[in-house]
C-alpha positions in Angstrom: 26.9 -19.8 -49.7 23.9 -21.9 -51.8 21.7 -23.5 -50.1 21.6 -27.2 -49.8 19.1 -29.1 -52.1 16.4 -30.6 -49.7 16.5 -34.5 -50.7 13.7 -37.2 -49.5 13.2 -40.7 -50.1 10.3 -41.5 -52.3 8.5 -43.4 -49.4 8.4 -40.2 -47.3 6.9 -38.8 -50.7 4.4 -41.7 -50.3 3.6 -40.9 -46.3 3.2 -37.3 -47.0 2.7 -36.1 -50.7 0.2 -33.4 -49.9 2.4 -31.6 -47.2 5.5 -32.2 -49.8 3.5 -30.8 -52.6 2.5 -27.7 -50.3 5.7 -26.9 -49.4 7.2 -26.9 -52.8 4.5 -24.4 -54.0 5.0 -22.6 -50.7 9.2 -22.2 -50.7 9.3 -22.3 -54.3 12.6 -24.6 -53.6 12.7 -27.9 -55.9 12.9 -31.3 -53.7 14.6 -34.2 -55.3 12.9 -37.4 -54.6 15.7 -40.4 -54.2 14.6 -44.1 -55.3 16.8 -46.5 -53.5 19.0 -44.2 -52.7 19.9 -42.6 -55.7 18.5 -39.4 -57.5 15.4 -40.0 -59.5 13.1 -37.3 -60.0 13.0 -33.4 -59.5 9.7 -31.7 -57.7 8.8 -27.7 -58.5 6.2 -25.7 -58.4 4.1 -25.3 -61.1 5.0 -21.7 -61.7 8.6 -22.4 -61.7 8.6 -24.7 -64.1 6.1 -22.3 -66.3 9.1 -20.0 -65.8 11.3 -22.6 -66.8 9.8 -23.7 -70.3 9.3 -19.8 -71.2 12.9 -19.4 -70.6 13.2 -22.5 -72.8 11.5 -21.0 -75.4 13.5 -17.7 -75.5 16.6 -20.2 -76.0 15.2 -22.0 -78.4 14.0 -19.4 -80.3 17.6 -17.4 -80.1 19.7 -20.3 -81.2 16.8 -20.6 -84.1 18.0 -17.3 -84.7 21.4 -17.8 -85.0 21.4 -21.1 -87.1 19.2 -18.2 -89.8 21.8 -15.9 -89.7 24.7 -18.4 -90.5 22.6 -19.7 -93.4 22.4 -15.8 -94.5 18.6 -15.8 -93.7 16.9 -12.3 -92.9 13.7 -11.1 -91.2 12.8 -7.4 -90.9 13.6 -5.9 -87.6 9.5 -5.3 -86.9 8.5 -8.9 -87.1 11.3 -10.0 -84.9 10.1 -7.4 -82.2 6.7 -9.0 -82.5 7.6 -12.1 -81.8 10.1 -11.2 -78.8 7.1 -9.2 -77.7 4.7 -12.5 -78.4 7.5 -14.9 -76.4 8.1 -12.5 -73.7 3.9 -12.1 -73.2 4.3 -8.5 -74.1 0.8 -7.0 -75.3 1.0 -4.6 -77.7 
């Protein structure tokens, strides 16, 4: 069963934004901060959303790929490596 989100007002983010920061690095769990009682921001930790624009990235650069294959564009199979290698952080 998924856990339920963990949801705060933005005053309480006010009161206590260094133990709310803490915790989100610590549980690696977003919070979503609520403005009058309705959903207005998303807190993560740093690193996942590093993980999340990489992943971003590797999308982008996949539907990229697709859109150049529909148009009947090529690249040789050696430079495509090296880039997944350079997107993935692979060192050669």
């Amino acid at each position: 069963m998924p856990k339920a989100p963990k949801i705060i007002p933005i005053s309480d983010l006010r009161r206590n934004a260094s133990d709310i920061v803490k915790r989100v690095a610590s549980s690696r769990e977003p919070i979503f901060i609520t403005q009058r009682g309705r959903a207005a921001a998303v807190m993560v930790s740093m690193k996942d959303y590093e993980h999340t624009q990489h992943e971003n990235e590797i999308l982008r650069s996949l539907a990229r790929g697709e859109k150049e294959i529909e148009a009947g564009i090529g690249h040789e199979l050696e430079d495509v490596l090296q880039e997944t290698d350079r997107i993935l952080g692979i060192k050669p």
